[in-house]
C-alpha positions in Angstrom: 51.2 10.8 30.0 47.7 10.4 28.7 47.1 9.1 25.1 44.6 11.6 23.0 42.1 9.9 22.1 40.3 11.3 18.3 37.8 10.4 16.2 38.1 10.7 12.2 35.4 9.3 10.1 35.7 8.1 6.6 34.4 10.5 3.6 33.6 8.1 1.1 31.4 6.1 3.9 30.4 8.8 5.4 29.1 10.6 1.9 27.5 6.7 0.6 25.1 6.7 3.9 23.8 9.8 3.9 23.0 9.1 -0.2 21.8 5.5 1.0 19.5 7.0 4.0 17.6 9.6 1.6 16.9 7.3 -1.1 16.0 5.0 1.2 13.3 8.1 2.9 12.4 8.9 -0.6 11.5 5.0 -1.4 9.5 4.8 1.8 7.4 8.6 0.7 6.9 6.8 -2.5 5.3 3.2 -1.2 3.5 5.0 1.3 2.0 7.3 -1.5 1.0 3.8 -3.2 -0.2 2.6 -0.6 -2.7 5.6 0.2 -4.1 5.6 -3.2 -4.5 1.7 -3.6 -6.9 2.3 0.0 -8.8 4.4 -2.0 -9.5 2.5 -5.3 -9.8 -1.3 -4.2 -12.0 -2.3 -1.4 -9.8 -5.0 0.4 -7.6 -2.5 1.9 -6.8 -4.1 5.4 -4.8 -6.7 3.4 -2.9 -3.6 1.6 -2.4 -2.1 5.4 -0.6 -5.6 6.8 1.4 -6.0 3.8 2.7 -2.1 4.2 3.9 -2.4 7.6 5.8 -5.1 6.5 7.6 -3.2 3.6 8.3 -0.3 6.0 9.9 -2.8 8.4 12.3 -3.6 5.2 12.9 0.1 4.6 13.6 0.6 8.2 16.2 -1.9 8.2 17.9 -0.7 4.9 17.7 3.1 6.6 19.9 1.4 9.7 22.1 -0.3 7.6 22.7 3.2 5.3 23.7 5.0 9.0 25.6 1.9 10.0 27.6 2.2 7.0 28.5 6.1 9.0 28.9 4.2 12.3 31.3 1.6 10.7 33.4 4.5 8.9 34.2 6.5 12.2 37.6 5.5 13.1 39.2 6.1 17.2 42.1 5.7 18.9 40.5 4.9 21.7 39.3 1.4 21.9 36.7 -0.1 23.8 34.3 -3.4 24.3 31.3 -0.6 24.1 32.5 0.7 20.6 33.4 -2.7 19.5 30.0 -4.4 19.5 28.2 -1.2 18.2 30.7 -1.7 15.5 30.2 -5.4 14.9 25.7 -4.5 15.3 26.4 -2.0 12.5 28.3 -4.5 10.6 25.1 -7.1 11.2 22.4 -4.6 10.2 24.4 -3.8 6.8 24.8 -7.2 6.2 20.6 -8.0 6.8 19.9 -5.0 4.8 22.6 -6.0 1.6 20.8 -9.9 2.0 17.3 -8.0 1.5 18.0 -6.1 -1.3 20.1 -8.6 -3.2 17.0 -10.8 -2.9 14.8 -8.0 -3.9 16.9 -7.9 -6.9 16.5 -11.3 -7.2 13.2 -11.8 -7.2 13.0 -9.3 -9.7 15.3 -10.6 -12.4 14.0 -13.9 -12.1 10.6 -12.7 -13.4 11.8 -11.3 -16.5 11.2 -14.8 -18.3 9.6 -15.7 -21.4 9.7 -19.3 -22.8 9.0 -19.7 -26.5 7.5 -23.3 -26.2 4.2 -23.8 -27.4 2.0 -25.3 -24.9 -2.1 -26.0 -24.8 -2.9 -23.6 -22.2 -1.8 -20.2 -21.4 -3.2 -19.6 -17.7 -3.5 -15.6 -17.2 -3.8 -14.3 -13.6 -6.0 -11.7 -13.1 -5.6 -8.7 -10.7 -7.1 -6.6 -7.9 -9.3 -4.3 -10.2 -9.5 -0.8 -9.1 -12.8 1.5 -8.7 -14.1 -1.7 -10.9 -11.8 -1.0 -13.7 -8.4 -2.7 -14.5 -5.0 -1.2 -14.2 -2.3 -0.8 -16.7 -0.4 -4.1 -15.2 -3.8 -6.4 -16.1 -3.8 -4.3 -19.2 -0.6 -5.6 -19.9 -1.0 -8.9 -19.2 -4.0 -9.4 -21.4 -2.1 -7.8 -24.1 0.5 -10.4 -23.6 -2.1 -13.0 -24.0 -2.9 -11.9 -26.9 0.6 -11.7 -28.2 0.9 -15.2 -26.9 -1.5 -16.5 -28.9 -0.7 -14.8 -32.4 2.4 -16.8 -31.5 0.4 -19.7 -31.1 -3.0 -19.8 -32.5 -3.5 -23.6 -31.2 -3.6 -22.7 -27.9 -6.0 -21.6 -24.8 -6.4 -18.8 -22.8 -7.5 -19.6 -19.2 -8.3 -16.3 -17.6 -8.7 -16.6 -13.4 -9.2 -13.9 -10.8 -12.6 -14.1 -8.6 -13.5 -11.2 -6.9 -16.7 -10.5 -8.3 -19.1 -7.7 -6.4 -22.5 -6.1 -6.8 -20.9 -3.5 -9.1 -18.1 -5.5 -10.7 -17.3 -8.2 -13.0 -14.9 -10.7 -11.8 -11.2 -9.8 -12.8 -11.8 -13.4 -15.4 -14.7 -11.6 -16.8 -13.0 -8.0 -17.4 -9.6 -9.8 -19.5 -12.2 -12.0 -21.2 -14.2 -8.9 -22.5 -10.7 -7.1 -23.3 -9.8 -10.2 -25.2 -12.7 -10.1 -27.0 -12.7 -6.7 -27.6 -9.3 -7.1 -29.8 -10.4 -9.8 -31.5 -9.8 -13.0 -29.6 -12.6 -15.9 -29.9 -14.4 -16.6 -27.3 -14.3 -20.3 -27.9 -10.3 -19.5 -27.3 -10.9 -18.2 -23.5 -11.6 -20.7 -20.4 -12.7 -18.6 -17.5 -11.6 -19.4 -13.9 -13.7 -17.0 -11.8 -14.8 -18.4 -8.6 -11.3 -18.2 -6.6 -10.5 -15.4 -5.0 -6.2 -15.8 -4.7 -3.7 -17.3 -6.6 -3.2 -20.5 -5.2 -6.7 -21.2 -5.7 -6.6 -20.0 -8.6 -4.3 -22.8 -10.0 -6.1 -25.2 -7.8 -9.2 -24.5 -9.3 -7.7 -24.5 -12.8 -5.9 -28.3 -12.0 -9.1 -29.4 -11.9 -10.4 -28.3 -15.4 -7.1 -29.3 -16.9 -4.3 -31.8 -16.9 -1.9 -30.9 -13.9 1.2 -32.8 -15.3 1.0 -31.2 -18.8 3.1 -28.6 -19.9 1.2 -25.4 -19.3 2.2 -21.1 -19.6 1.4 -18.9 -16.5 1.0 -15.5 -17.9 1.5 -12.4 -15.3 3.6 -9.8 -14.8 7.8 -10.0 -14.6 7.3 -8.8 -10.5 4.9 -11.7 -9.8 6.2 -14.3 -11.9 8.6 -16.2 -10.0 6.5 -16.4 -6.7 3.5 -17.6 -9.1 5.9 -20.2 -10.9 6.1 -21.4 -6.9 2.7 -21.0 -6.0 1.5 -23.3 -9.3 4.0 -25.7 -8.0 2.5 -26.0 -4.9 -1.3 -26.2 -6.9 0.1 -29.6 -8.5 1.3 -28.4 -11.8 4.8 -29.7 -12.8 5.7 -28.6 -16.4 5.6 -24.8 -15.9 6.9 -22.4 -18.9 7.1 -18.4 -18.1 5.6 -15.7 -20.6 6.5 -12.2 -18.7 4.5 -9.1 -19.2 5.6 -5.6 -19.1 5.0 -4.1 -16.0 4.3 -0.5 -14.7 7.3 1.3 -14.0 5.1 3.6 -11.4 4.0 1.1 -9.4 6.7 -1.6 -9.8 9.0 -0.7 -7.0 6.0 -1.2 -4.9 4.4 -4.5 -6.4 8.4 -6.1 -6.9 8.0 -5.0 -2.9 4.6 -6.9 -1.5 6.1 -9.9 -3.5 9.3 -9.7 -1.3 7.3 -9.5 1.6 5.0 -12.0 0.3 7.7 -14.6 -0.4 9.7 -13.9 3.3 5.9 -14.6 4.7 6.0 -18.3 2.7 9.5 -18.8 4.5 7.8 -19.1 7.5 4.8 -21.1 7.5 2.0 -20.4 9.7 -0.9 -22.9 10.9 -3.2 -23.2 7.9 -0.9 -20.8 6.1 -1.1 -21.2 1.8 1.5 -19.5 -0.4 1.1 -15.5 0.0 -0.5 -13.3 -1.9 -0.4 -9.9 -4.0 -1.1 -7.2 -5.7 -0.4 -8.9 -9.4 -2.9 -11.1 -8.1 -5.8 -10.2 -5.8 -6.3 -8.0 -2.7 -7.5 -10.9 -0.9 -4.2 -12.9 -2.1 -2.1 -9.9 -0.4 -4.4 -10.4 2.8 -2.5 -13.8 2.7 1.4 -12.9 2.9 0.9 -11.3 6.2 -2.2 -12.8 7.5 -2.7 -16.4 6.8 -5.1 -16.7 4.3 -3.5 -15.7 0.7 -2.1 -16.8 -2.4 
């Protein structure tokens, strides 16, 4: 006589993948939304274009996972080599997606840094301006400069961020003239505004100031611990942190093109440099995907 063979699936499993795969559609609706209105306010937008396939790559991976949580949950009598290995694929795929959003979360966390050592030079990293003008994250790392030095008054402010067009200042100009604006001395503010990406950026900034000095990279908490890496690389090798508040609209997205800007570093290409993004420049986000960013 025959065995039945049945199928049950697990509730709880069953109930946490379908929650996983909508917030996981909703997340992909929302960077897509970001990524359709950054297109239309900065002018680099094929870097914006590479670096978005790459974030819906993540998204697709984290919806598999969410239904191969379902596919692990469904329980049979019968057994077979064929349900087996989809079994132990589903298990893979969960395992992929849990590795990429642990180190999303990482990557995040890390970033939320301030040191309170004094040190000569505050290096602030400018930003992709958009329609010419700057957004709420550059706002909010000028206004961390500032805070930075009230707190102290002996030392610099090195603004950097090229970028400069017919019709705009250079992102170095625009936090110099917000700086100014509240205050700040200009004889207070070094302007690095001739590189267009990060890493250049602290290249070009090594060479106007002593590499193995202790020195404060200013930015926002998303960007901070690939720039911490990225100044590394530049030479410096007494690096202290001062986090700025970031824009919870856009920070799922910017936290993101850093993750996919980091993975890109992983793997080195041919003339590669450190990748770029958002918290930087638009060329610097060119860079995690292309070859030629932060």
């Amino acid at each position: 006589m025959s065995e039945s063979k049945s199928k049950t699936i697990s509730k709880p499993r069953l109930i946490a993948g379908i929650v996983l795969s909508v917030l996981v559609l909703l997340f992909g609706i929302y960077l897509t939304a970001v990524m359709v209105y950054r297109t239309r306010s900065i002018v680099q937008t094929e870097a914006y274009m590479k670096v978005f396939r790459y974030e819906i790559l993540i998204c697709a991976i984290w919806l598999l996972g969410a239904l191969s949580l379902i596919v692990s949950g469904v329980r049979s009598s019968a057994k077979s080599v064929g349900r087996i290995i989809i079994k132990v694929i589903a298990v893979i795929i969960m395992l992929l997606g849990l590795a990429l959003f642990g180190y999303t979360c990482f990557v995040g966390i890390r970033g939320i840094v301030s040191d309170s050592d004094e040190t000569k030079n505050a290096i602030v990293l400018g930003m992709a301006l958009e329609n010419g003008k700057p957004n709420q994250d550059l706002l909010n790392r000028v206004k961390r400069a500032e805070e930075y030095l009230n707190e102290h008054p002996d030392s610099m402010l090195i603004c950097t961020g090229g970028n400069k067009t017919e019709t705009s200042p250079s992102e170095a100009e625009v936090m110099k003239d917000l700086l100014m604006q509240d205050g700040v001395a200009e004889d207070k503010i070094i302007l690095e505004d001739q590189a267009p990406m990060t890493l250049a950026n602290f290249r070009n900034t090594a060479e106007m100031i002593d590499s193995n000095e202790p020195v404060t990279v200013i930015t926002n908490s998303y960007h901070m611990y690939r720039s911490l890496s990225i100044a590394k690389t530049a030479g410096f090798t007494d690096l202290k942190a001062a986090s700025a508040k970031s824009d919870p609209v856009f920070y799922g997205a910017n936290l993101m093109w850093e993750v996919v800007s980091l993975i890109d570093q992983m793997f080195p290409k041919s003339g590669n440099h450190p990748a770029p993004s958002p918290a930087s420049s638009v060329v610097d986000s060119a860079a995690a995907v292309s070859s030629s960013a932060q």
